[in-house]
TIVEX-465604 format. One record per residue (C-alpha): residue number from 1; residue in one letter; z, x, y. Coordinates in nm, 2 decimals. Layout:
! TIVEX-465604
BAGU   n res     up   east  north
BAGU NUM   A      Z      X      Y
...
//
This chain:
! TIVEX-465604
BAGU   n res     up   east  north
BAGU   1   X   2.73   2.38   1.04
BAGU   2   X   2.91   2.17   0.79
BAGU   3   X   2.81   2.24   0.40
BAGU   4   X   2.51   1.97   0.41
BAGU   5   X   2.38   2.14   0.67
BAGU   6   X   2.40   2.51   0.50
BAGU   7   X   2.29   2.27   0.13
BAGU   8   X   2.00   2.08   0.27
BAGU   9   X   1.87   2.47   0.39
BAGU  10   X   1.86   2.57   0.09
BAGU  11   X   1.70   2.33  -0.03
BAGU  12   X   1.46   2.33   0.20
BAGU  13   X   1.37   2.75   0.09
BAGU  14   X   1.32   2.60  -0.30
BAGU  15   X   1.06   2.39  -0.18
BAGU  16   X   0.83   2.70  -0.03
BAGU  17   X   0.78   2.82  -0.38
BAGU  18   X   0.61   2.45  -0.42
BAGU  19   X   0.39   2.35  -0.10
BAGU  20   X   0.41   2.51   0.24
BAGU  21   X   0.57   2.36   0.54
BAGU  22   X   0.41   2.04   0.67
BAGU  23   X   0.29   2.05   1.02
BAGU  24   X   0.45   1.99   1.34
BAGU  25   X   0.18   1.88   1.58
BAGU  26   X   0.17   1.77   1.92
BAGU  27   X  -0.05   1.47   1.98
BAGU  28   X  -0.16   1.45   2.30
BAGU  29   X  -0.30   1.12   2.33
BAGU  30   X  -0.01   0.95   2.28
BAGU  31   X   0.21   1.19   2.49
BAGU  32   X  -0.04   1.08   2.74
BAGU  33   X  -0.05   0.72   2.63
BAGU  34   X   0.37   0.70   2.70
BAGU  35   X   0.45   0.97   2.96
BAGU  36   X   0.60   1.18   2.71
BAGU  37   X   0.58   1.50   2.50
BAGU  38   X   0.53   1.36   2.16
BAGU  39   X   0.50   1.50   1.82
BAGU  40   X   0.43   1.42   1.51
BAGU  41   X   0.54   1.53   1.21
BAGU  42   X   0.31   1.51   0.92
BAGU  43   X   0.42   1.43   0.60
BAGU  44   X   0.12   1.30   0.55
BAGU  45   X  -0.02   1.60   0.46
BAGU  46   X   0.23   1.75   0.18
BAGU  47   X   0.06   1.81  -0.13
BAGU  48   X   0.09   1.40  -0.25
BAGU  49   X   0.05   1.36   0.12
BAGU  50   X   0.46   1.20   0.17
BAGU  51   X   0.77   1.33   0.15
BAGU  52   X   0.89   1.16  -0.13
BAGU  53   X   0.78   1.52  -0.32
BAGU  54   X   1.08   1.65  -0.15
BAGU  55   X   1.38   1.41  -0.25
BAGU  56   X   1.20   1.44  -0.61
BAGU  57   X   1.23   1.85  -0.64
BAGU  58   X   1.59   1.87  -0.52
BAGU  59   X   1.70   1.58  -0.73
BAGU  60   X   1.51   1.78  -1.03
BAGU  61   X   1.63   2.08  -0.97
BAGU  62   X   2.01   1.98  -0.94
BAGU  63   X   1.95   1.78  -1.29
BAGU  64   X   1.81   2.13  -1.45
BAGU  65   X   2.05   2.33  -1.31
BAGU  66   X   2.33   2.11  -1.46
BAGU  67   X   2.12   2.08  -1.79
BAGU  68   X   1.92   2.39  -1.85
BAGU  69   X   1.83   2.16  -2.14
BAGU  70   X   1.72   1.84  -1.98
BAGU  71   X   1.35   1.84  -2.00
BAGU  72   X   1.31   1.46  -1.96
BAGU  73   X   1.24   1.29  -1.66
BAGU  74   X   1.20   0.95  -1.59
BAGU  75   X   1.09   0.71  -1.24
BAGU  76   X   1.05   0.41  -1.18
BAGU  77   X   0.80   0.35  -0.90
BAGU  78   X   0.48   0.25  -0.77
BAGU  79   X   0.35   0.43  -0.52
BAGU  80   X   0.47   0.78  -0.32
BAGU  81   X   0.80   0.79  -0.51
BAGU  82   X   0.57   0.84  -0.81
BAGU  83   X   0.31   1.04  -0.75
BAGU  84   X   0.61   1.32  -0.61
BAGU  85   X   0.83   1.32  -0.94
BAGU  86   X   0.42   1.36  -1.16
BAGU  87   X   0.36   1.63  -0.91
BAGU  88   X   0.71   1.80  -0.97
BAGU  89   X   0.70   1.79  -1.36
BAGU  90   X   0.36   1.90  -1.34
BAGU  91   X   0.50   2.20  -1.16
BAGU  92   X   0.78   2.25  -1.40
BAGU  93   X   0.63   2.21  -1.70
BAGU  94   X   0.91   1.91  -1.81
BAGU  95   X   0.80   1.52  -1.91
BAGU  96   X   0.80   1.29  -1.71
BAGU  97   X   0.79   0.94  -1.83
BAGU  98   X   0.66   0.68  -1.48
BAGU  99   X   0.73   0.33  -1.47
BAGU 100   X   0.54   0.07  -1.25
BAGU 101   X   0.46  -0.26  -1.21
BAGU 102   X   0.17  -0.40  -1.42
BAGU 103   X   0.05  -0.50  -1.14
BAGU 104   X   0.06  -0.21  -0.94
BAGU 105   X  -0.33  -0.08  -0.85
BAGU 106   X  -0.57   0.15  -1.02
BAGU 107   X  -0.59   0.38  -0.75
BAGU 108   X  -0.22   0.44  -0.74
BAGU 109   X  -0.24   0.48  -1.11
BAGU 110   X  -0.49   0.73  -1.12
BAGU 111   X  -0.34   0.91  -0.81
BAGU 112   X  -0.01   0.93  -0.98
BAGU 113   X  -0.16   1.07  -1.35
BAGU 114   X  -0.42   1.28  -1.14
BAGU 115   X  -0.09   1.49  -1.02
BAGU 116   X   0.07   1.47  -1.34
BAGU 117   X  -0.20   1.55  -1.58
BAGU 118   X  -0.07   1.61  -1.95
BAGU 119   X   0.29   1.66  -1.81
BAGU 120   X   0.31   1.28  -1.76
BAGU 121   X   0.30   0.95  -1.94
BAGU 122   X   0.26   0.64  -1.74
BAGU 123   X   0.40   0.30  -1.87
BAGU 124   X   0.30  -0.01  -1.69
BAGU 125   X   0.58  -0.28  -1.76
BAGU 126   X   0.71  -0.60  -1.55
BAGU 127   X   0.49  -0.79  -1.27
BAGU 128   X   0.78  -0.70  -1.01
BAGU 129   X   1.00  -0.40  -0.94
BAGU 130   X   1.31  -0.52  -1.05
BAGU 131   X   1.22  -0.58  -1.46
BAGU 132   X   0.99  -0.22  -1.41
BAGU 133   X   1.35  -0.08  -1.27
BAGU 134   X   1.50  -0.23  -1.57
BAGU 135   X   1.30  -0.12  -1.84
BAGU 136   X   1.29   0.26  -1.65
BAGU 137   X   1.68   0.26  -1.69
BAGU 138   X   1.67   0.16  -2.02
BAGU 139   X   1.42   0.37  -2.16
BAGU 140   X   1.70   0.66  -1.99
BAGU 141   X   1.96   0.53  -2.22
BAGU 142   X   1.76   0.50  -2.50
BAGU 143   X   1.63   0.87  -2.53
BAGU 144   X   1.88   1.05  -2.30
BAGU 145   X   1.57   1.15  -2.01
BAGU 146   X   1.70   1.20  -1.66
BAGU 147   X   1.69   0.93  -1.40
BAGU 148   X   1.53   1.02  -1.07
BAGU 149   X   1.60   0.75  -0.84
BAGU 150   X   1.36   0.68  -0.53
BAGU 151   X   1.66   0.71  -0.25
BAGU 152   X   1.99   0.61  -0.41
BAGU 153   X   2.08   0.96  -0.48
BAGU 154   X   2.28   1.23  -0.31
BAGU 155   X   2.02   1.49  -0.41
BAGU 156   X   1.75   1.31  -0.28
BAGU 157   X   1.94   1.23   0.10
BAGU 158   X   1.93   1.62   0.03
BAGU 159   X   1.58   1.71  -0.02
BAGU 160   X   1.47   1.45   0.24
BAGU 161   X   1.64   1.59   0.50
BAGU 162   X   1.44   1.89   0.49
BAGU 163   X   1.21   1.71   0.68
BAGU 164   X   1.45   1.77   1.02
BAGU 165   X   1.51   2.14   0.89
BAGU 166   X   1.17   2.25   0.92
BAGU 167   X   1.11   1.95   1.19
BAGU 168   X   1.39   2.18   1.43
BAGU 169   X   1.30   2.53   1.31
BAGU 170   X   0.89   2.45   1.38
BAGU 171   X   1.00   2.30   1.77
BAGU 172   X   1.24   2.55   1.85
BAGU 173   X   1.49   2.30   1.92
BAGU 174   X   1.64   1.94   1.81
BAGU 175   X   1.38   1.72   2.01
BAGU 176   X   1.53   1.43   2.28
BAGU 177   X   1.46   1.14   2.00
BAGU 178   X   1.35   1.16   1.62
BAGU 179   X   1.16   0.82   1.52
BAGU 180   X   1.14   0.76   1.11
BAGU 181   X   1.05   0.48   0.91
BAGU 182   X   1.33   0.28   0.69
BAGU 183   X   1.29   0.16   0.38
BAGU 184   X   1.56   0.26   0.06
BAGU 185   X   1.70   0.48   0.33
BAGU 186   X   1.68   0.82   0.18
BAGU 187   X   1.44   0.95   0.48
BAGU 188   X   1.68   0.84   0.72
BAGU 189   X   2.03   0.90   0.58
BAGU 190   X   1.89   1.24   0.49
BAGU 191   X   1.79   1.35   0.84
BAGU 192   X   2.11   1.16   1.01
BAGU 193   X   2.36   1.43   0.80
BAGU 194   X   2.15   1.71   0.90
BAGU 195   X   2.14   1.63   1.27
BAGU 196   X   2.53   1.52   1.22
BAGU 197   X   2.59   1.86   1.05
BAGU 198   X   2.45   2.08   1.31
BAGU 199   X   2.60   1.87   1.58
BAGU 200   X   2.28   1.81   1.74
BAGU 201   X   2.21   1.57   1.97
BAGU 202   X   1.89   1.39   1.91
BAGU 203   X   1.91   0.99   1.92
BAGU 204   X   1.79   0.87   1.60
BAGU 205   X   1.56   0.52   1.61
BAGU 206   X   1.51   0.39   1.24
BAGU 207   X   1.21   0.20   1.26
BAGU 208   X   1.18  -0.15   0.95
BAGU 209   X   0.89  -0.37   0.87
BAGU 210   X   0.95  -0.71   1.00
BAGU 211   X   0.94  -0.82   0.65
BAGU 212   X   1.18  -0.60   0.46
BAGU 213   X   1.45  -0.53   0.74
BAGU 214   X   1.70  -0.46   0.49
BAGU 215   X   1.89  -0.17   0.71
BAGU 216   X   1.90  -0.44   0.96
BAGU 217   X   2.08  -0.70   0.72
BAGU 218   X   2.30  -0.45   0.58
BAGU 219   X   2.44  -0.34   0.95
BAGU 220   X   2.48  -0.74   1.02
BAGU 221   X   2.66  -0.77   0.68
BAGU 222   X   2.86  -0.46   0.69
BAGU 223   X   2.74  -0.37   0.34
BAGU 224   X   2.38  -0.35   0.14
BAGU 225   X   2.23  -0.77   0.10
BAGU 226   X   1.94  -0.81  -0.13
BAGU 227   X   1.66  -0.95   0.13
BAGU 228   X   1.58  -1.33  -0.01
BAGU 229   X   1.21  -1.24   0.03
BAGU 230   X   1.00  -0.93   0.12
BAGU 231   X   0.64  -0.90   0.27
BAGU 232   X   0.51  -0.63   0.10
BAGU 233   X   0.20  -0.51   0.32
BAGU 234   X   0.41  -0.20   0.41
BAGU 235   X   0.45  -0.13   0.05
BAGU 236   X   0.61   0.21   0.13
BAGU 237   X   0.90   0.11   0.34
BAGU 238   X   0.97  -0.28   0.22
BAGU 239   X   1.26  -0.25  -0.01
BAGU 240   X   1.52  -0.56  -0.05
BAGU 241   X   1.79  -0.38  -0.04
BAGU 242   X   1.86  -0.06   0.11
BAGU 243   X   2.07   0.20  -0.15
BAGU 244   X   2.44   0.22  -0.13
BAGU 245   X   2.41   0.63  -0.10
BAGU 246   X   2.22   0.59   0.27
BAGU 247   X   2.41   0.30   0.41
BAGU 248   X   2.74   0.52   0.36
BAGU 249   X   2.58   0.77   0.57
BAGU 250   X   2.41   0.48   0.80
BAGU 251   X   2.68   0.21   0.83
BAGU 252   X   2.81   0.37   1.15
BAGU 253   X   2.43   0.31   1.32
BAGU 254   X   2.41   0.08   1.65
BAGU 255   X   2.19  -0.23   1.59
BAGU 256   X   2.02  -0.14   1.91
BAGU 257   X   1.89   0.17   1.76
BAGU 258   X   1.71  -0.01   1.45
BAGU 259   X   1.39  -0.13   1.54
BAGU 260   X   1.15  -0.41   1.33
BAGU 261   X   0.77  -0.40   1.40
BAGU 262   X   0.55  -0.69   1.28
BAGU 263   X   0.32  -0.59   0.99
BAGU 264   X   0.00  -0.71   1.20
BAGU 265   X   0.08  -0.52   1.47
BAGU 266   X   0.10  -0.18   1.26
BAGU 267   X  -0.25  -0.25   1.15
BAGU 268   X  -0.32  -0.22   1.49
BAGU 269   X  -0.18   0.10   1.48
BAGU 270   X  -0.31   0.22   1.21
BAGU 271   X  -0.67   0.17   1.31
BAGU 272   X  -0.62   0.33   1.66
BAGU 273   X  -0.48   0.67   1.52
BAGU 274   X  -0.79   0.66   1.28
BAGU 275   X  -1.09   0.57   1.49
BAGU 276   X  -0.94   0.79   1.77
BAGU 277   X  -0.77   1.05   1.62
BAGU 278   X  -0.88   1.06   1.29
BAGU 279   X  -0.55   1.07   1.11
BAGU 280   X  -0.55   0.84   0.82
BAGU 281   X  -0.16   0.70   0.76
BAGU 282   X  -0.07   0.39   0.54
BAGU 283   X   0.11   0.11   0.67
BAGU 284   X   0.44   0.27   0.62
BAGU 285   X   0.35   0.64   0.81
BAGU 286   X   0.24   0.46   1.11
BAGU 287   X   0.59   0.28   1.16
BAGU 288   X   0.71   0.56   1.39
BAGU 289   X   0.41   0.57   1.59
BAGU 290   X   0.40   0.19   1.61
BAGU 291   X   0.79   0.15   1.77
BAGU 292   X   0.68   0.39   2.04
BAGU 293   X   0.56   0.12   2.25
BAGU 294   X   0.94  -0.09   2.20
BAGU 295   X   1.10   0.21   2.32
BAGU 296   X   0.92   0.18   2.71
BAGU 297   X   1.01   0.38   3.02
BAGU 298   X   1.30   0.52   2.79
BAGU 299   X   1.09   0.81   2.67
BAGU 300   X   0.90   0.91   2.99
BAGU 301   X   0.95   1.27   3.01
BAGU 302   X   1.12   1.36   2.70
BAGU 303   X   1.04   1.51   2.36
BAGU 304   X   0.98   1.24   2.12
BAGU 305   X   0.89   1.41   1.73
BAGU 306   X   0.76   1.05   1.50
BAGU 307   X   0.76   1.15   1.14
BAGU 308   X   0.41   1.03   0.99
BAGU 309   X   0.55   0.92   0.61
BAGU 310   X   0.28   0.86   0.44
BAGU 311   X  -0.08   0.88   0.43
BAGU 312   X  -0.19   0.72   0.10
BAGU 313   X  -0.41   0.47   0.22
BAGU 314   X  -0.65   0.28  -0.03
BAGU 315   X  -0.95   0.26   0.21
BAGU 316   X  -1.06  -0.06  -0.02
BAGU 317   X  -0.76  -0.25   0.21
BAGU 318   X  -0.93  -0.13   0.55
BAGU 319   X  -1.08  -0.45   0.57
BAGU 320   X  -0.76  -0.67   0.56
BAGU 321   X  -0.61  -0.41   0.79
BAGU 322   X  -0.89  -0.48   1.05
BAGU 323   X  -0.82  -0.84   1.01
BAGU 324   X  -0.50  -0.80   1.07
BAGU 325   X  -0.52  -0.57   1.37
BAGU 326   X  -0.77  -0.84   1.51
BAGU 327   X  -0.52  -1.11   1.48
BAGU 328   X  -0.22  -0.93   1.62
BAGU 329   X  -0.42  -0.87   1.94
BAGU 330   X  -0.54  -1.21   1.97
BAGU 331   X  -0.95  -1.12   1.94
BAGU 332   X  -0.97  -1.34   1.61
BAGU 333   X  -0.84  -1.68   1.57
BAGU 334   X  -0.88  -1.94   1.30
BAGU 335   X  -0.88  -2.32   1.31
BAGU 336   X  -0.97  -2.65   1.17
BAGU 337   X  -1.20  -2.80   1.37
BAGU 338   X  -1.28  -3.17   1.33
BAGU 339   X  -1.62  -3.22   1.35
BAGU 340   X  -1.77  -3.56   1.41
BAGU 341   X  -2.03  -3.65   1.14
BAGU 342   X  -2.37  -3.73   1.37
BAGU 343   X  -2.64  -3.51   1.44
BAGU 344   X  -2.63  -3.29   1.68
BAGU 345   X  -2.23  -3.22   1.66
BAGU 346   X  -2.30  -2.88   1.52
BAGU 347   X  -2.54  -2.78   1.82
BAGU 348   X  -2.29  -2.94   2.06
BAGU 349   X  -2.02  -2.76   1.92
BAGU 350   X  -2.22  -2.41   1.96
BAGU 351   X  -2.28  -2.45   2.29
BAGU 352   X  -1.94  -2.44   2.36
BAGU 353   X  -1.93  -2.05   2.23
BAGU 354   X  -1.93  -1.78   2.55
BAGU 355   X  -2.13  -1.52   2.55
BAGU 356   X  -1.86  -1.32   2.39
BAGU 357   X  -1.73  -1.52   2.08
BAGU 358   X  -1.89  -1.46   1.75
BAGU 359   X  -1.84  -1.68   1.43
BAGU 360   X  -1.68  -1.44   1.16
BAGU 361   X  -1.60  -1.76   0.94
BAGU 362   X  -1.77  -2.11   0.90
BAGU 363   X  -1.67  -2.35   0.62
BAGU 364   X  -1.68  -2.70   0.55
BAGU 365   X  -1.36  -2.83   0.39
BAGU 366   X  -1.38  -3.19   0.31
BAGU 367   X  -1.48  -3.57   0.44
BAGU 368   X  -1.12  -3.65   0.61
BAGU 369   X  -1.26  -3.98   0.71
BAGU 370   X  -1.63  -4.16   0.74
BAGU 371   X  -1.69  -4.05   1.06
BAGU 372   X  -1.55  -3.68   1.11
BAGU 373   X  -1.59  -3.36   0.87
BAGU 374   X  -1.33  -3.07   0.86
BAGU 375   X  -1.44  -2.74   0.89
BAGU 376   X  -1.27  -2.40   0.90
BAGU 377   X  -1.35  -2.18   1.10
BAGU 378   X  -1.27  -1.83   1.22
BAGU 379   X  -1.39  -1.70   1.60
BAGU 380   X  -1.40  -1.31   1.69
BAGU 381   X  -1.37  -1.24   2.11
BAGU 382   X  -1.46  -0.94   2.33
BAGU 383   X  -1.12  -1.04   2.52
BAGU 384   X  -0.80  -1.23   2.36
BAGU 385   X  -0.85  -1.42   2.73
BAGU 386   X  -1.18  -1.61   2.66
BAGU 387   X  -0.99  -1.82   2.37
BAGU 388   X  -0.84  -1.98   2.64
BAGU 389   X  -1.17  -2.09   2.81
BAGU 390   X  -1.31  -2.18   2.48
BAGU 391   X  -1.02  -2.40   2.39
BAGU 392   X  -1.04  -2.58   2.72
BAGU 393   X  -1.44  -2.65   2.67
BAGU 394   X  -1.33  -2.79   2.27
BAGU 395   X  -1.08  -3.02   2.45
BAGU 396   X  -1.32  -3.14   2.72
BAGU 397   X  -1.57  -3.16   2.45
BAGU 398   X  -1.40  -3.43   2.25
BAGU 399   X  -1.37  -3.18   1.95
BAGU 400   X  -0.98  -3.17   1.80
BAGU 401   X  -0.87  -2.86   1.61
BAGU 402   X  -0.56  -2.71   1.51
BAGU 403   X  -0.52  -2.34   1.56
BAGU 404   X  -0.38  -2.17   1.19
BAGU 405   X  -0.36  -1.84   1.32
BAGU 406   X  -0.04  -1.78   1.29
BAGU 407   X   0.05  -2.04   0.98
BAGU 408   X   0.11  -1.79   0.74
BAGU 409   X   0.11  -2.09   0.46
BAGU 410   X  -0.22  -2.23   0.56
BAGU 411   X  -0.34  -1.88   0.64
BAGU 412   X  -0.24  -1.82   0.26
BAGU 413   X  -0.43  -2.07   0.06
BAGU 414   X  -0.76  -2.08   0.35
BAGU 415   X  -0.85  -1.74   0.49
//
C-alpha cells in the first residue's frame, strides 16, 4: 500500500468521531433488473446526506493542523459542497464564512445555515458561480480565513476517497466495477488513488451529465477546457471545468470508460428508485444508477457497487422531474398544431385522440393567418407507441403540426 493508501485510512478513522459509516446496501431490484450483484453505496445518507462532508473535514483538519490558529473558514458554494464545510465548523466550533450565488434557492440556504447555526455566516453575492468564486477568494485575502475548495484540493481527493475505504472494508473485497458520478472530479480522483494504491483491480466507470461533460473534454484536450456552456439540471455534478488536482490523477483514464447520460433520462431514474424503492437521490446521486443500463451484458454476473452522491432533492422540482422522465421515454410529446378556424375543428381534432392519450396542455397561440389558429399543445400516452397512430390519424386528418419535443429553444420560451 503506497502512502495515499495508508493517508486516506487515516483519514477515513477522523471522520468516525463525526458521523458513522454510510451504508453499503445491496439492492436487489436492480441486481435483478441487470443480472448482476449490485450495490449501492449511500452517501446519500451521511449526516448532510453527500459526501462532500468528507473532502470538507480532511481539508479542515489539515488546515488546523498546520495553523493551530486558523479559525476562519471560508466556501464558496451552492449546494452539497456547502452544507459539508457549515456542518464541519459547526462541529469544530471555528467560522465559517459561505458564499453562493444570489440566485441560489431558499431551501439550499436554509439547509446550509440549518447545519451551521451560529458557527456560520452566509453571504449571497454574484448571479453565477464564477463572480461568487471570486468574491469567496477575495474575502480570503482580505481577512487571512482559510480557503476550502469544493475538489481542487489534495486534501479533499483525500477525504473523498474514504468513500472506497469503507466501500472495500464493508464488501469484504474490491468489487468487479465501481460506478461514480463526475463532476469537479474530487469523488473520482479520490477513489482512483485508493484503488491505484492498494493495487486493486476494480474497473472504474466515471459517469458525466450530458451537459457538463467536462472530464470528457479534458481527456479529448489532454488538459482541463472550460465547457462553452453547462445545463445545470444536475446541479451537483455540472461543473465547466474539471480541477487541475483530479485530472493529474485522471488524465491516464480511457475515453471508453467515461460515460455521459442525458439529463432527461436521469429523471427517469430518479423517479423509478423513488416510487419503487423509495430512495430519494437528486439528479446528481442517481448518475451511477442511471449508466447501468450503458454498461449491458458487460456486468451480468459480477459485483457492480454505484455510489448514490447525493440525496438533497427539493421535492418542489418533482414536478419538472416527472416532466422530464415523461419526455425521455416518449409518453408526453408537445406540438403546434394548426388548427383550421371553422366550427367543428376542435371536435374533429378530438376524435382523433385513442383511448389512451390525454391532453396535459392546450393553448391557443396566435391567428397565423385568416383561416387557421395555432395552438400548443401537449399529449400524455399509456405507450410511447400510440403517438405514432395518432400522428398518422393528424396527417390523414388534414391537421399539420410540428412536434417541439425535443426543440430545447422552443421548448424554452413555450412549455
Amino acid at each position: 500500500m503506497t502512502d495515499f493508501g495508508h493517508s486516506a485510512r487515516k483519514a477515513t478513522d477522523a471522520m468516525r468521531a463525526l458521523f458513522p459509516v454510510t451504508p453499503l446496501q445491496r439492492n436487489a431490484y436492480l441486481s435483478d433488473k441487470f443480472g448482476a450483484d449490485i450495490w449501492l453505496k449511500r452517501e446519500d445518507l451521511s449526516p448532510v446526506r453527500s459526501y462532500k462532508i468528507r473532502g470538507a473535514l480532511n481539508a479542515m483538519v489539515k488546515r488546523r493542523a498546520a495553523d493551530p490558529e486558523q479559525h476562519q473558514f471560508v466556501c464558496a458554494s451552492a449546494g452539497n459542497h456547502a452544507q459539508g464545510v457549515a456542518f464541519v465548523c459547526k462541529h469544530f466550533g471555528v467560522s465559517g464564512t459561505i458564499f453562493m450565488p444570489v440566485t441560489t434557492p431558499r431551501q439550499k440556504i436554509d439547509k446550509t445555515g440549518a447545519f451551521g447555526g451560529d458557527a456560520i455566516t452566509i453571504k449571497l453575492i454574484g448571479d453565477y458561480f464564477d463572480e461568487t468564486l471570486a468574491a469567496a477568494q477575495d474575502f480570503c485575502k482580505e481577512t487571512g480565513a482559510a480557503f476550502l475548495s469544493p475538489f481542487d484540493d489534495p486534501d479533499v481527493i483525500e477525504g473523498q476517497a474514504s468513500v472506497a475505504v469503507e466501500m472495500i472494508e464493508q464488501l469484504g473485497r474490491a468489487p468487479d466495477r465501481l460506478v461514480l458520478p463526475v463532476g469537479g472530479g474530487g469523488l473520482s480522483s479520490g477513489v482512483l488513488s485508493y484503488l491505484q494504491a492498494i493495487d486493486a483491480k476494480t474497473r472504474l466507470k466515471l459517469v458525466e451529465p450530458t451537459g457538463g461533460a467536462s472530464l470528457a473534454a479534458a481527456l479529448k484536450a489532454g488538459c482541463p477546457v472550460t465547457l462553452p456552456y453547462v445545463d445545470n439540471f444536475v446541479d451537483g455534478a455540472a461543473v465547466a471545468r474539471i480541477g487541475n488536482a483530479p485530472f493529474e490523477v485522471l488524465k491516464a483514464t480511457d475515453p471508453g470508460d467515461v460515460l455521459a447520460v442525458p439529463e432527461d433520462r436521469i429523471c427517469v431514474t430518479i423517479t423509478e428508485l423513488l416510487n419503487i424503492e423509495g430512495i430519494v437521490l437528486e439528479p446528481a446521486g442517481a448518475l451511477a444508477v442511471d449508466a447501468l443500463q450503458d454498461l449491458g451484458a458487460a456486468i451480468r454476473g459480477q459485483t457492480i457497487v454505484c455510489v448514490t452522491s447525493g440525496g438533497n432533492f427539493d421535492f418542489e422540482r418533482l414536478p419538472e422531474v416527472k416532466e422530464r422522465a415523461m419526455r425521455s421515454q416518449g409518453l408526453k410529446k408537445y406540438f403546434i398544431l394548426r388548427m383550421p378556424q371553422r366550427p367543428g375543428a376542435l371536435k374533429d381534432f378530438l376524435g382523433l385522440l385513442g383511448p389512451g392519450d390525454d391532453i396535459a396542455r392546450f393553448e391557443y397561440l396566435k391567428k397565423s393567418a385568416r383561416n387557421f389558429g395555432s395552438v400548443l399543445i401537449g399529449i400524455e400516452a399509456r405507450k410511447s407507441t400510440d403517438f405514432e397512430g395518432l400522428f398518422e390519424r393528424m396527417e390523414a386528418g388534414g391537421f399539420a403540426f410540428r412536434d417541439i419535443t425535443q426543440d430545447d429553444v422552443l421548448s424554452e420560451f413555450l412549455i
